[in-house]
C-alpha positions as CSV (number, residue, x, y, z in Angstrom):
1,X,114.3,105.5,160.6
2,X,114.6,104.0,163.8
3,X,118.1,104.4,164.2
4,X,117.8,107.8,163.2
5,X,115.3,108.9,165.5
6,X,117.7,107.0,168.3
7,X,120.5,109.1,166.9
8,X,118.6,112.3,167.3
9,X,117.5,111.6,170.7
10,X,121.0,111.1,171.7
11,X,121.9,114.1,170.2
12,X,119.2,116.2,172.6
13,X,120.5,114.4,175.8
14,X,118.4,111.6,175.8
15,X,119.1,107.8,177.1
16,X,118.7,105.2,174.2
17,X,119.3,101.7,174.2
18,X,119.2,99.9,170.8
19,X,119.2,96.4,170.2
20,X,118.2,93.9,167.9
21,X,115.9,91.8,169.0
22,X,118.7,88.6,168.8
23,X,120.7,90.0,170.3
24,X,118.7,91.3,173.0
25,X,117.2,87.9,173.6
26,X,120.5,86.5,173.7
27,X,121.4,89.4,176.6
28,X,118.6,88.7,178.3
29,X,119.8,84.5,178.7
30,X,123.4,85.4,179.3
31,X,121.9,87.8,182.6
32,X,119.8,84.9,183.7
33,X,122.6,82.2,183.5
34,X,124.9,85.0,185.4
35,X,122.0,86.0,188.3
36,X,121.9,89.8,187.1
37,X,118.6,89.6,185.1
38,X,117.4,91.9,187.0
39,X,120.2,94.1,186.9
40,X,119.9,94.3,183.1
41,X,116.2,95.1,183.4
42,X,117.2,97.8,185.8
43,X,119.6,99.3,183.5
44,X,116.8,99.4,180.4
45,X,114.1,100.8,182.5
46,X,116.0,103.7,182.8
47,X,116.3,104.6,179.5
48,X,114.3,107.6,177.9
49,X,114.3,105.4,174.6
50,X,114.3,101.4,174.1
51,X,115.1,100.3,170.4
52,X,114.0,97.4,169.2
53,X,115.0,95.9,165.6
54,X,113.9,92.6,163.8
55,X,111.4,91.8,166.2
56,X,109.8,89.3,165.4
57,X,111.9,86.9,163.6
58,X,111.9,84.1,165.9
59,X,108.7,82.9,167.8
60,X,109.6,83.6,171.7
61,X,109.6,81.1,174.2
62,X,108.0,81.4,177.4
63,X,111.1,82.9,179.3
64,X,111.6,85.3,176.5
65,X,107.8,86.4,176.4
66,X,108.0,86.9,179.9
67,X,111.5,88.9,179.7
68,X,109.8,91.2,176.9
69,X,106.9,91.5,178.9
70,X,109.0,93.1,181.8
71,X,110.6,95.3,179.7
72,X,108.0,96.5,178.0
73,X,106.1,97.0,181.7
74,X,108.8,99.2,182.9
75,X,108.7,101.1,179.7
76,X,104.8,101.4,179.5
77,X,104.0,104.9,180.2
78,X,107.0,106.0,181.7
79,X,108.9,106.3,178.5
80,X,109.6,105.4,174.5
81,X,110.0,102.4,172.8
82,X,110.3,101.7,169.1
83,X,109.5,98.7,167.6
84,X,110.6,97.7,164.1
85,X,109.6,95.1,162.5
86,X,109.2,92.9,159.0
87,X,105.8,91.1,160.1
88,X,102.7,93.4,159.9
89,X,101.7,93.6,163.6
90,X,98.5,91.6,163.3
91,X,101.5,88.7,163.3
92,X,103.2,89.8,166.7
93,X,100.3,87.8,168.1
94,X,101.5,84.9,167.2
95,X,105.3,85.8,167.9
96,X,104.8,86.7,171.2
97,X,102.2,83.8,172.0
98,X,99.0,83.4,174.2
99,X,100.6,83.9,177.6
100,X,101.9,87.3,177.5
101,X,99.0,88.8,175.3
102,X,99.1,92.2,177.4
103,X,102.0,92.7,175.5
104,X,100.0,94.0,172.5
105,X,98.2,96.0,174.8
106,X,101.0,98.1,176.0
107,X,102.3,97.9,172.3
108,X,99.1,98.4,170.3
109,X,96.7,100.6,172.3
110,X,98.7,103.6,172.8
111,X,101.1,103.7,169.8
112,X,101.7,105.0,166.4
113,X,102.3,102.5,163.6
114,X,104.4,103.5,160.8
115,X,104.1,101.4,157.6
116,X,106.5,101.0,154.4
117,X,103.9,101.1,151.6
């Protein structure tokens, strides 16, 4: 559904970036090693439409909650993201940890939850 909804956005013009959420943590640690972190931030923010598959799969470390917190910052009000997910999100607490728990705030508070029954 997701990816659908990505497709169709696309279709209308819009900027969409999908990734899964390895791979994207995985992008994230190449950028840091290589000093354009912030460049890769840069290049999300301005996207109409941030993707975001398996989260939750792996428990984040601190550099990654930190990481998702930024992106989801710059996303926060400004534009779309999609979350998809296996864990109910009453678990994305304990995924993202204690430290970055304004992530669910950005997450929770002003979005639409769509559940498989």
């Amino acid at each position: 559904m997701a990816s659908a909804l990505g497709h169709q956005a696309c279709a209308q013009g819009y900027k969409v970036a999908y990734f899964a959420n390895g791979l994207l943590l995985l992008k994230t640690k190449i950028a840091r090693i290589e000093g354009t972190i912030f460049k890769f931030f840069q290049s999300i923010s301005k996207t109409d439409l941030l993707i975001l598959d398996d989260f939750g799969l792996t428990h984040l470390e601190q550099q990654q909650q930190m990481e998702l917190m930024e992106m989801i910052e710059d996303h926060h009000s400004k534009a779309s993201t999609i979350i998809v997910s296996q864990l109910p999100v009453a678990n994305w607490y304990d995924v993202i940890g204690e430290e970055t728990i304004a992530i669910m705030d950005r997450l929770v508070h002003t979005s639409y939850k769509v559940e498989e029954w």
